[in-house]
C-alpha positions as CSV (number, residue, x, y, z in Angstrom):
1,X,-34.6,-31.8,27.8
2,X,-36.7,-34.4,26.1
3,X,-33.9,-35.8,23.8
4,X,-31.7,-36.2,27.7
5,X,-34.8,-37.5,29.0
6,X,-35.1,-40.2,26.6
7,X,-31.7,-41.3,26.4
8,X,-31.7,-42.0,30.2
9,X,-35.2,-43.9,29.7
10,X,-33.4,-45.9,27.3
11,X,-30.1,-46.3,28.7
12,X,-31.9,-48.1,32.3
13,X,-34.2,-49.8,30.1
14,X,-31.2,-52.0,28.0
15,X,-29.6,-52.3,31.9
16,X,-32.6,-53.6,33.2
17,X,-33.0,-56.4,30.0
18,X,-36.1,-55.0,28.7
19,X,-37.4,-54.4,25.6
20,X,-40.0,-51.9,24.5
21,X,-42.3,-54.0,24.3
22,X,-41.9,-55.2,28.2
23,X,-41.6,-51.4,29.4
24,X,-44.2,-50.4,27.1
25,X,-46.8,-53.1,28.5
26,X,-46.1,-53.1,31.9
27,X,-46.7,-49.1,31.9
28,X,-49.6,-49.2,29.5
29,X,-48.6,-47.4,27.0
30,X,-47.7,-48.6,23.0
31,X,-44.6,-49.5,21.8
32,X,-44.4,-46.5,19.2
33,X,-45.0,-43.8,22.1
34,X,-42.2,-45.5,24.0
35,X,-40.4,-45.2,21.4
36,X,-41.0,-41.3,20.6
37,X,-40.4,-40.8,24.0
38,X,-36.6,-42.8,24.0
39,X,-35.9,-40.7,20.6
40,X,-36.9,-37.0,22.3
41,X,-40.0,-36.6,19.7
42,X,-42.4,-36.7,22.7
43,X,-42.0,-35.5,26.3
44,X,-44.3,-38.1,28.4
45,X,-46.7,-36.8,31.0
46,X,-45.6,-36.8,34.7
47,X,-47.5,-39.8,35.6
48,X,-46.2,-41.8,32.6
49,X,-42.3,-40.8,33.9
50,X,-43.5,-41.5,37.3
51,X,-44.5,-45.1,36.0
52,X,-41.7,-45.6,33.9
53,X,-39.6,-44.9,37.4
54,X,-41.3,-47.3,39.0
55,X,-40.6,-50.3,36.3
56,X,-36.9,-49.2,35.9
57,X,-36.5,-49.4,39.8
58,X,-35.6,-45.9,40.5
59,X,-37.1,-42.6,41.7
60,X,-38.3,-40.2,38.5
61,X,-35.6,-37.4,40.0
62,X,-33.0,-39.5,38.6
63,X,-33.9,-39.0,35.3
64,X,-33.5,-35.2,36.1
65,X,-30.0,-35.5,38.1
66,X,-27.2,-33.9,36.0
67,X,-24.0,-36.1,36.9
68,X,-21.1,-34.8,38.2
69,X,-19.0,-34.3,35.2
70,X,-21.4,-32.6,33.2
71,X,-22.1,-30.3,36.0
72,X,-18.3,-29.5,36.2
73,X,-17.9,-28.8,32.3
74,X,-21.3,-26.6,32.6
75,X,-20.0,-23.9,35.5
76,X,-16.6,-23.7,33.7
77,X,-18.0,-22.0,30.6
């Protein structure tokens, strides 16, 4: 979950233009947690995904949403 987690941090994060560095500051958090937290090493604390959220625009659910196609392949097996 944390390796999903992070790659959908990471993913809005380059579609928004930022860097680490600007997510990292504006959430309060250092550059090398962000980054543990894009690679899966670390799963962040609620209110750090909640803030996180909030930078990138978009509710925290999203990060949780399984999209369509994966949903599909998942009930066929």
């Amino acid at each position: 979950m944390s390796v999903a987690l992070g790659k959908k941090i990471k993913a809005v994060r380059r579609l928004k233009r930022l860097t680490q560095q600007d997510l990292a500051d504006r959430i309060g958090i250092s550059v090398s947690q962000l980054s543990c937290i894009e690679r899966g090493s670390k799963y962040p604390r609620q209110e750090v995904i909640v803030e996180i959220a909030d930078v990138l625009g978009m509710s925290p659910y999203e990060f949780f949403i399984m999209p369509e196609h994966f949903k599909k392949h998942a009930l066929c097996q």
